[in-house]
MMTF fields as JSON, N, C-alpha, C and O atoms, coordinates in Angstrom:
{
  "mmtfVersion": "1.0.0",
  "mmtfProducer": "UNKNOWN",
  "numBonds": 483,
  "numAtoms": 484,
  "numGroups": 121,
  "numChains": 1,
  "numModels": 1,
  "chainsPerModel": [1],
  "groupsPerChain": [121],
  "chainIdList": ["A"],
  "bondAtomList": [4, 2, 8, 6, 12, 10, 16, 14, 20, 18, 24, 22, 28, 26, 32, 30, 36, 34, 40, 38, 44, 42, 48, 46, 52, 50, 56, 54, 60, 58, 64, 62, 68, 66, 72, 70, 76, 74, 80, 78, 84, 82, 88, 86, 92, 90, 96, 94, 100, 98, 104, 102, 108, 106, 112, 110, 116, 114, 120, 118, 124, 122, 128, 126, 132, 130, 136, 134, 140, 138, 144, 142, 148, 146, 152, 150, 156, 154, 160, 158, 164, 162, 168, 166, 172, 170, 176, 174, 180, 178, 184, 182, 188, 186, 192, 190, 196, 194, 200, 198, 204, 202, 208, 206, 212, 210, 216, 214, 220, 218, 224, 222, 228, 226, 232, 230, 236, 234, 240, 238, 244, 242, 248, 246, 252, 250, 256, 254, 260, 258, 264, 262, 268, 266, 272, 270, 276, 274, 280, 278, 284, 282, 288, 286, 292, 290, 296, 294, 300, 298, 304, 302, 308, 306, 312, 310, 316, 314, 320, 318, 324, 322, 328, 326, 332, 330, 336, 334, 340, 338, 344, 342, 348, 346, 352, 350, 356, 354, 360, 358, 364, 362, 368, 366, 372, 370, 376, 374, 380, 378, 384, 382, 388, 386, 392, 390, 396, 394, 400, 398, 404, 402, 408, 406, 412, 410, 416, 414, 420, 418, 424, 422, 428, 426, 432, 430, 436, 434, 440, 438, 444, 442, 448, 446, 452, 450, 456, 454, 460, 458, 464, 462, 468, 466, 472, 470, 476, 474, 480, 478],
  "bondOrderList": [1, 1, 1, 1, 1, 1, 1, 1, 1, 1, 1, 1, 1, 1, 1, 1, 1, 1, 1, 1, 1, 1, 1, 1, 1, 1, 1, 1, 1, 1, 1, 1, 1, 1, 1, 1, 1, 1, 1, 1, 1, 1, 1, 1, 1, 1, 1, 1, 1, 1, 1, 1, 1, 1, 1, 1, 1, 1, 1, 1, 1, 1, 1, 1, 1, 1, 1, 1, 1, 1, 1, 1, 1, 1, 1, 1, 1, 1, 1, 1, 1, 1, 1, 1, 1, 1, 1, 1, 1, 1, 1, 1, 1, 1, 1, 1, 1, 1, 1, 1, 1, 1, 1, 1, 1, 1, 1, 1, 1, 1, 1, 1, 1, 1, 1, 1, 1, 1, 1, 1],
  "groupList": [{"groupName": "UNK", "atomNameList": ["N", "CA", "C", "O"], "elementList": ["N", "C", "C", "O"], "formalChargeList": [0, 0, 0, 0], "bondAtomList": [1, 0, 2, 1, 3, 2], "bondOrderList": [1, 1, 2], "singleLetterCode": "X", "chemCompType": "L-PEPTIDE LINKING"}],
  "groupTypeList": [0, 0, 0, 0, 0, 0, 0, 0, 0, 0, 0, 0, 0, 0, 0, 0, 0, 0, 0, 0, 0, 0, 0, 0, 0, 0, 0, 0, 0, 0, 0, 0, 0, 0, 0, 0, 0, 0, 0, 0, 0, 0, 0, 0, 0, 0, 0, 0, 0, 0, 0, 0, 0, 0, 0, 0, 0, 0, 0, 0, 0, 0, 0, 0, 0, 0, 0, 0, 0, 0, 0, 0, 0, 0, 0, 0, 0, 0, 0, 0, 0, 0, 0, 0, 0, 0, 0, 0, 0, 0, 0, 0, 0, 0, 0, 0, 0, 0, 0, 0, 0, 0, 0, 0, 0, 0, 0, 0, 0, 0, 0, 0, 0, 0, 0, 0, 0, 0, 0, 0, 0],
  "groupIdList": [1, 2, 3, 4, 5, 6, 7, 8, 9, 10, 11, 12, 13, 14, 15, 16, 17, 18, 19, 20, 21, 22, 23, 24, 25, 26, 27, 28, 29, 30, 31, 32, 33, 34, 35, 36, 37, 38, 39, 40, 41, 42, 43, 44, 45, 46, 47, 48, 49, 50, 51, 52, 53, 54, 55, 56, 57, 58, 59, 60, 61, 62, 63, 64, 65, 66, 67, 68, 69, 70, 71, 72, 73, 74, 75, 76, 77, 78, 79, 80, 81, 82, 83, 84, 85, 86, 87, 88, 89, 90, 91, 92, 93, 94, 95, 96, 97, 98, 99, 100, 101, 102, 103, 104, 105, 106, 107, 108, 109, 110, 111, 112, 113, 114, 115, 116, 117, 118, 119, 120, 121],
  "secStructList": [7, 7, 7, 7, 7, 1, 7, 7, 7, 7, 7, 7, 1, 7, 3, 3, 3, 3, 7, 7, 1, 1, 7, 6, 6, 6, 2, 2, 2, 2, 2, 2, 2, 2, 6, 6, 6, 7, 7, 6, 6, 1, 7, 3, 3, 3, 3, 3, 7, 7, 1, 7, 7, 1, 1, 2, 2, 2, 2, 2, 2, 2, 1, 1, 1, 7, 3, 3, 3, 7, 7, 1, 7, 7, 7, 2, 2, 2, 2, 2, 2, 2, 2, 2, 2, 2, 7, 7, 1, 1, 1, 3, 3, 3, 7, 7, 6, 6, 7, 7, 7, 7, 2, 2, 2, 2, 2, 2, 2, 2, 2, 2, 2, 6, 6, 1, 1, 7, 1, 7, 7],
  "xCoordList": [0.838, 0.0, 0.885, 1.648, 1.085, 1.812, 1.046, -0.179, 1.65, 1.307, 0.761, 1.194, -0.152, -0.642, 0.274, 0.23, 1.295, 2.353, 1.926, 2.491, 0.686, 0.399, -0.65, -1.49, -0.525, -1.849, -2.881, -3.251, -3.551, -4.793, -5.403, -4.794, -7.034, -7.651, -8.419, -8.614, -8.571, -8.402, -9.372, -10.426, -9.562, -10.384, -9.57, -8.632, -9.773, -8.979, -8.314, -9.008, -7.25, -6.583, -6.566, -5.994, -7.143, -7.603, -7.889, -7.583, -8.526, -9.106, -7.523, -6.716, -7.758, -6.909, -7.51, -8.034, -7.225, -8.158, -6.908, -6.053, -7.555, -6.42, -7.199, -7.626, -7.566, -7.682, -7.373, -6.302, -7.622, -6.96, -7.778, -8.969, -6.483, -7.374, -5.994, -4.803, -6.88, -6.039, -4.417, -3.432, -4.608, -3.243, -2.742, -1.917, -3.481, -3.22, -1.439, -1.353, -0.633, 0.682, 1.298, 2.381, 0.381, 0.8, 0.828, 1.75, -1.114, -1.499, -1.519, -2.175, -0.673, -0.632, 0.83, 0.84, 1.986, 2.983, 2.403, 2.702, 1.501, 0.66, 0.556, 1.344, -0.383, -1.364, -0.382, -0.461, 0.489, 1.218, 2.512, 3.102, 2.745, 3.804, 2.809, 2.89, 1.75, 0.748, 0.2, 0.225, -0.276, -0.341, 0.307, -0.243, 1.597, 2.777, 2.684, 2.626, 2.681, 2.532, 1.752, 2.019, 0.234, -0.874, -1.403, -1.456, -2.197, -2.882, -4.377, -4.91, -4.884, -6.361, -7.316, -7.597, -7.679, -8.331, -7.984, -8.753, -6.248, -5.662, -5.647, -5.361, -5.956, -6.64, -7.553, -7.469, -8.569, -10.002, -9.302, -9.156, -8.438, -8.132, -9.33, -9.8, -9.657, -10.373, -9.747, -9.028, -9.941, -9.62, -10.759, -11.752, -10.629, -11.588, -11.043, -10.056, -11.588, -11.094, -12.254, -13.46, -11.426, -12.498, -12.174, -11.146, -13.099, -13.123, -12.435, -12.768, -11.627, -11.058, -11.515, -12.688, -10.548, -11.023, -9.459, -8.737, -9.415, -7.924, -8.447, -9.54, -7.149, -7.407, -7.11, -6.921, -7.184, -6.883, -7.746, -7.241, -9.076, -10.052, -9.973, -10.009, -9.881, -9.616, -8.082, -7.9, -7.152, -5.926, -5.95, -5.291, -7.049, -7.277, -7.834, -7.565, -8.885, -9.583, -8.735, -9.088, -8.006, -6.73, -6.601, -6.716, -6.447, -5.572, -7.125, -8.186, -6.923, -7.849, -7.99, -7.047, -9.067, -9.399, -9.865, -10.745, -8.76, -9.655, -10.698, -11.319, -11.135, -12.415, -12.537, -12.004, -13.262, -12.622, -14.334, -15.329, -14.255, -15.449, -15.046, -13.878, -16.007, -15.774, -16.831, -17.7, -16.598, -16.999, -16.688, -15.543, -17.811, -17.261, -16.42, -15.572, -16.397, -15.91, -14.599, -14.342, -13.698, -11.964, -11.773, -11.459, -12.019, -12.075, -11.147, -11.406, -10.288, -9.628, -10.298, -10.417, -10.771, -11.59, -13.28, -13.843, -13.557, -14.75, -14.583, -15.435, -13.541, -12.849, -12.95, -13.624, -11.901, -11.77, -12.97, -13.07, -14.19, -15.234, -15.993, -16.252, -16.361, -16.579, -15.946, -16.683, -14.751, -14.148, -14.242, -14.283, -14.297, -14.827, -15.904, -15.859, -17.124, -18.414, -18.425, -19.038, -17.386, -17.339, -16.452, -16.53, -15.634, -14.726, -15.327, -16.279, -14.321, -15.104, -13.937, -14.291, -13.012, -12.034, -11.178, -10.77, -10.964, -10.033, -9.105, -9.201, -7.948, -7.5, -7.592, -7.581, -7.687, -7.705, -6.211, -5.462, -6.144, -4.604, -5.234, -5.997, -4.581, -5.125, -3.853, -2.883, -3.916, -2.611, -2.865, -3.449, -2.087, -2.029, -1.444, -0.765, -2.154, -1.851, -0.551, -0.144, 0.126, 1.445, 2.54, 3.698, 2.26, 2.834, 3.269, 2.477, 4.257, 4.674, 5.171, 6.185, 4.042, 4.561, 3.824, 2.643, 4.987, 4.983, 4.035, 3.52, 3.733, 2.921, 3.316, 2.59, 4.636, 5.521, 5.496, 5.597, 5.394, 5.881, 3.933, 3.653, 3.072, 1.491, 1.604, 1.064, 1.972, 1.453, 2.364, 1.772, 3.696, 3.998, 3.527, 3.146, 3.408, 1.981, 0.563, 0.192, -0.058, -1.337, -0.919, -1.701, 0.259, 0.046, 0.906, 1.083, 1.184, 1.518, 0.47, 0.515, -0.657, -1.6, -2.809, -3.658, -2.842, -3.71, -3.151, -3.963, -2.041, -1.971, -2.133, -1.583, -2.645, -2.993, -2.173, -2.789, -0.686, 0.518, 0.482, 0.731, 0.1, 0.224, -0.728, -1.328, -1.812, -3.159, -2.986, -4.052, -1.951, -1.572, 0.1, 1.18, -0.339, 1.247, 0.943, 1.751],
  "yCoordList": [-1.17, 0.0, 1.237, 1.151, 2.325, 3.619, 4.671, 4.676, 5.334, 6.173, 7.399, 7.469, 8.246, 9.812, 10.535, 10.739, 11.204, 12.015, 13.374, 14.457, 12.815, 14.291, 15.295, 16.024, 15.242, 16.415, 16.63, 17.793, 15.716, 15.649, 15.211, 14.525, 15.804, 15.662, 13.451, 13.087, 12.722, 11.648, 10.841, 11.477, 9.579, 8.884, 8.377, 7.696, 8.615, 8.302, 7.057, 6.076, 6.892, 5.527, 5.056, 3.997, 5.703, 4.869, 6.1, 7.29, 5.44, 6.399, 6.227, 5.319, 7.998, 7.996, 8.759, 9.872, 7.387, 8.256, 8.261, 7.502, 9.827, 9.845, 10.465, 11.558, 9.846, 9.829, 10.951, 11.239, 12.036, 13.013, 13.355, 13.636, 13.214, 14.301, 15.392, 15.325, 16.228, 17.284, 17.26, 17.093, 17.542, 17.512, 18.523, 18.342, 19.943, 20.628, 20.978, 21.271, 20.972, 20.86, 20.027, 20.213, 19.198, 17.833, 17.665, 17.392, 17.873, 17.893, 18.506, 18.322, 19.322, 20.35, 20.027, 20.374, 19.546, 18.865, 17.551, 17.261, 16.72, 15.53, 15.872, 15.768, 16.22, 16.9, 17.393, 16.838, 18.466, 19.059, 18.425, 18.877, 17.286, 16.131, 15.361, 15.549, 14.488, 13.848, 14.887, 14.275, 16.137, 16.667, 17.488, 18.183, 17.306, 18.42, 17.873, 18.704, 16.617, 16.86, 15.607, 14.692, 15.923, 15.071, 15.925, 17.13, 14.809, 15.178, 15.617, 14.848, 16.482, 16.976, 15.429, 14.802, 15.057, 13.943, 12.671, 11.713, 12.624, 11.497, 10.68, 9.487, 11.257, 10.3, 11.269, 12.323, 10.021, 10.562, 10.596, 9.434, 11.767, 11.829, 12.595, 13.726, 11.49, 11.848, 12.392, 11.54, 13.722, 13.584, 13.553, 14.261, 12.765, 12.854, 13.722, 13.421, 14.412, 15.326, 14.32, 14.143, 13.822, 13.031, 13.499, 13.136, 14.283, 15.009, 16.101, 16.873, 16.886, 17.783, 19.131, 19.452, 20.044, 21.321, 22.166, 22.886, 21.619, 22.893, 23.091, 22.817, 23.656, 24.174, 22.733, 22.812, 21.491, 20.452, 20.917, 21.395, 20.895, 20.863, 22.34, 22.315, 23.426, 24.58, 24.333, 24.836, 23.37, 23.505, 22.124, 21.981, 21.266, 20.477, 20.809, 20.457, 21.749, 22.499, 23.295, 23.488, 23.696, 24.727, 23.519, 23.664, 22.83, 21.489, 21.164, 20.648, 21.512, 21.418, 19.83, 19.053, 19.606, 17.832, 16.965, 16.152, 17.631, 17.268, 17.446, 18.509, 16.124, 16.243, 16.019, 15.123, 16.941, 17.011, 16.783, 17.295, 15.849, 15.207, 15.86, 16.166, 16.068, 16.068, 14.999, 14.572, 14.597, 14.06, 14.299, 14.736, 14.085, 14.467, 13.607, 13.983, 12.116, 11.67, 11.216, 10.759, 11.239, 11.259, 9.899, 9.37, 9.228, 7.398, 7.479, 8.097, 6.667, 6.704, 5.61, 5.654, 4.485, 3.214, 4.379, 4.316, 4.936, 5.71, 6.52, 6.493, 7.222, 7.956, 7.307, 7.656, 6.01, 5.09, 4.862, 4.57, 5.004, 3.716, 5.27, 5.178, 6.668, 7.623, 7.444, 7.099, 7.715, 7.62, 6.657, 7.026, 5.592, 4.552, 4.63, 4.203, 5.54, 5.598, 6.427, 6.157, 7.874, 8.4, 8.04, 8.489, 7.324, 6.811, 6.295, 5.585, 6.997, 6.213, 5.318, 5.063, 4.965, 4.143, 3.194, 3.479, 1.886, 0.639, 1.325, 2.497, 0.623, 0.421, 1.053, 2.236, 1.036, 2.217, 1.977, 1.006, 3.36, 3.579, 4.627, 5.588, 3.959, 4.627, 5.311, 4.674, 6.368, 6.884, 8.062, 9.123, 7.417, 8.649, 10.455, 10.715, 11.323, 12.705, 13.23, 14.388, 11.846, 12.874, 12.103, 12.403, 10.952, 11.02, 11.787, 12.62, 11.699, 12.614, 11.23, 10.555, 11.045, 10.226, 10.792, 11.078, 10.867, 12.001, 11.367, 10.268, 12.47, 11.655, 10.353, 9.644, 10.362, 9.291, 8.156, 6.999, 8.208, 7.199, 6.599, 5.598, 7.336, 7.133, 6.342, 5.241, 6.655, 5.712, 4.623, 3.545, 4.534, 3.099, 2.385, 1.255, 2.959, 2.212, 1.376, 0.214, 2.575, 2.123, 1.225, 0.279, 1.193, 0.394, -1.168, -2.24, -0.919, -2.457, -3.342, -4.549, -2.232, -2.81, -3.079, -3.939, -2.242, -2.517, -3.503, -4.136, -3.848, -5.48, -6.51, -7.547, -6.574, -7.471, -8.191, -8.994, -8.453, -8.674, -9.01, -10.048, -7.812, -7.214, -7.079, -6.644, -7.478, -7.092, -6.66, -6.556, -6.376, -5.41, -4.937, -5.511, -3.519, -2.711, -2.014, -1.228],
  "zCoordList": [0.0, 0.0, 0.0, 0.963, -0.676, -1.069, -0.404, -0.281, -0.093, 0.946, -0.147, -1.297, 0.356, -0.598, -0.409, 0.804, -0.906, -0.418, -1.379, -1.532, -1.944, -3.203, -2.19, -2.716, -1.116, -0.688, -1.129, -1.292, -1.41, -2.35, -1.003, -0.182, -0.804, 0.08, -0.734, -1.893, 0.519, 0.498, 0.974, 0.946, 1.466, 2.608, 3.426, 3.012, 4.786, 5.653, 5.698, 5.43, 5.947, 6.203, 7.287, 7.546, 8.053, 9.522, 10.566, 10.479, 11.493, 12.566, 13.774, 13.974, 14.481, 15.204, 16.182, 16.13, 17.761, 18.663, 20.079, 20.535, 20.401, 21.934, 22.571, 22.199, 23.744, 24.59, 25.289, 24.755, 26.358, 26.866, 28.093, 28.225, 29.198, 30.477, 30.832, 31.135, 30.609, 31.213, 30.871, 31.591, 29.203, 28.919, 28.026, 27.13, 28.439, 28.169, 27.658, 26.466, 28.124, 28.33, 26.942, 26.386, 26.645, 25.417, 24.604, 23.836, 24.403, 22.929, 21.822, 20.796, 22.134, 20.964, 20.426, 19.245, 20.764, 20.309, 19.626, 18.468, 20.459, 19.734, 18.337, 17.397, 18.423, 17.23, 15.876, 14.78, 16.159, 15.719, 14.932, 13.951, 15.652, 14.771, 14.415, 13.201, 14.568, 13.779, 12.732, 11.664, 12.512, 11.412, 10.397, 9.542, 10.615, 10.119, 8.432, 7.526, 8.2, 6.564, 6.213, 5.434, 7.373, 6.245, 5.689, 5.938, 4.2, 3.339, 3.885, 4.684, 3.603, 4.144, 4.155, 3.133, 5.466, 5.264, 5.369, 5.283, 5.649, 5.497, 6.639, 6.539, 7.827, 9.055, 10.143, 10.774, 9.867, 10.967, 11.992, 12.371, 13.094, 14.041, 15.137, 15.016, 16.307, 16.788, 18.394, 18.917, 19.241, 20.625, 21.574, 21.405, 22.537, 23.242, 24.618, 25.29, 24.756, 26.177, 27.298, 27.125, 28.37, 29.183, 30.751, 31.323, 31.324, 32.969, 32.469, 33.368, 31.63, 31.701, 32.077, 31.889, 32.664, 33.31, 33.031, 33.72, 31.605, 31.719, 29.643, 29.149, 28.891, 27.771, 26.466, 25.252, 27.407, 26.034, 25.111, 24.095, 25.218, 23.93, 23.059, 21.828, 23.7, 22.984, 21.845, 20.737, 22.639, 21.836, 20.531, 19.501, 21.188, 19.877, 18.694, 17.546, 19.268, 18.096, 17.462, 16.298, 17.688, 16.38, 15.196, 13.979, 15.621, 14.664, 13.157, 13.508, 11.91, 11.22, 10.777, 10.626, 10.646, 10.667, 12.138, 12.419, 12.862, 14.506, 14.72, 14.699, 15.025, 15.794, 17.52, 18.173, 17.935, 19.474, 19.971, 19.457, 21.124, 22.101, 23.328, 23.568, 24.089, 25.656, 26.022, 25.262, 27.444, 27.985, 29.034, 29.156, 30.707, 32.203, 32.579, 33.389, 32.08, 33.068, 32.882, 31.768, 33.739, 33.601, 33.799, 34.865, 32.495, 32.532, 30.509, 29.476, 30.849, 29.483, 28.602, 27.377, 29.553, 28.735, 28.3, 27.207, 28.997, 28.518, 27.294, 26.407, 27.219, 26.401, 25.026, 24.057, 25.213, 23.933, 23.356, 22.164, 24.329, 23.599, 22.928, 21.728, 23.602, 23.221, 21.347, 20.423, 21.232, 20.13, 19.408, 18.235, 19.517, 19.25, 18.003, 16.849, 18.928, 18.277, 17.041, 16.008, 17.353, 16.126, 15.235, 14.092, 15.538, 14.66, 12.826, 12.503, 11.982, 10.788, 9.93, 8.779, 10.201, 9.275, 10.203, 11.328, 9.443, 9.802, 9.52, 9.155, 9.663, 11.114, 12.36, 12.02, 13.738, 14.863, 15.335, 15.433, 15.583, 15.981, 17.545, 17.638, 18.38, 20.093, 20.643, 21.054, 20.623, 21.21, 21.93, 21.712, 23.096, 24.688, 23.847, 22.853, 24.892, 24.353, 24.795, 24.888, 25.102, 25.248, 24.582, 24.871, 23.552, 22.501, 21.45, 21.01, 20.997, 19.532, 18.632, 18.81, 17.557, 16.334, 15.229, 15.031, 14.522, 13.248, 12.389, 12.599, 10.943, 10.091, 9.049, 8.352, 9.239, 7.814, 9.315, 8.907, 10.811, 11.616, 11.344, 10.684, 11.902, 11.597, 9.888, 9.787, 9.221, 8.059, 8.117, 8.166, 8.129, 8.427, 9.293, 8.988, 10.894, 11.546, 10.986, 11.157, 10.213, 9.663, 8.501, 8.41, 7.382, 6.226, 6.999, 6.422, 7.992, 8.628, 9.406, 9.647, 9.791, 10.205, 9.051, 9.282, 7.708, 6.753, 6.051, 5.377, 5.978, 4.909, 5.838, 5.469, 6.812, 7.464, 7.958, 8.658, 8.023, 8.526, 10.06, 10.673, 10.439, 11.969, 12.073, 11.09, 13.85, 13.684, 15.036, 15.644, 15.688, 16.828, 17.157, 17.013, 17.694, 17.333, 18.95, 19.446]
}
């Protein structure tokens, strides 16, 4: 599978959900190396802000393509399954908000988990 490297808006190659409490401090480095050179569209990245009471969700929303949830309660399995629901593309890629993995590290992720090779990373 070849990766879109043309910036052509796309269908996602997989959903990407993180989870977040109160990580204000994080996610915006997250976000920021996961979207530094995708294609418009190139992954349903979803955040879920879960119990938070600081600026995660204001700083997810800068990020264009994010889709940002709240929810009250500060449960990360609640979180996941939240994301979960909106999620719209195979493979799911779950990653904590205070990761940094770039967009070329995200597609070798996802095209090792889309040829079916690997069915956990």
């Amino acid at each position: 599978m070849e990766a879109n490297l043309s910036h052509e808006p796309c269908t996602p190659s997989a959903t990407i959900i993180i989870p977040a409490h109160n990580e204000n401090r994080t996610i915006g480095r997250a976000l920021e190396a996961l979207t530094r050179n995708c294609a418009p569209n190139e992954f349903d990245i979803v955040v879920v802000c879960n119990g938070c009471n600081d600026e995660t969700a204001a700083i997810a929303r800068r990020f264009d393509g994010v889709t940002v949830i709240e929810i009250p309660q500060p449960s990360k399995t609640t979180a996941i399954q939240a994301g979960d629901r909106v999620a719209i593309a195979y493979p799911r890629v779950y990653m904590d908000a205070d990761v940094e993995l770039d967009t070329d590290a995200a597609r070798a992720l996802v095209y090792s988990l889309a040829d079916g090779e690997v069915l956990a990373a």
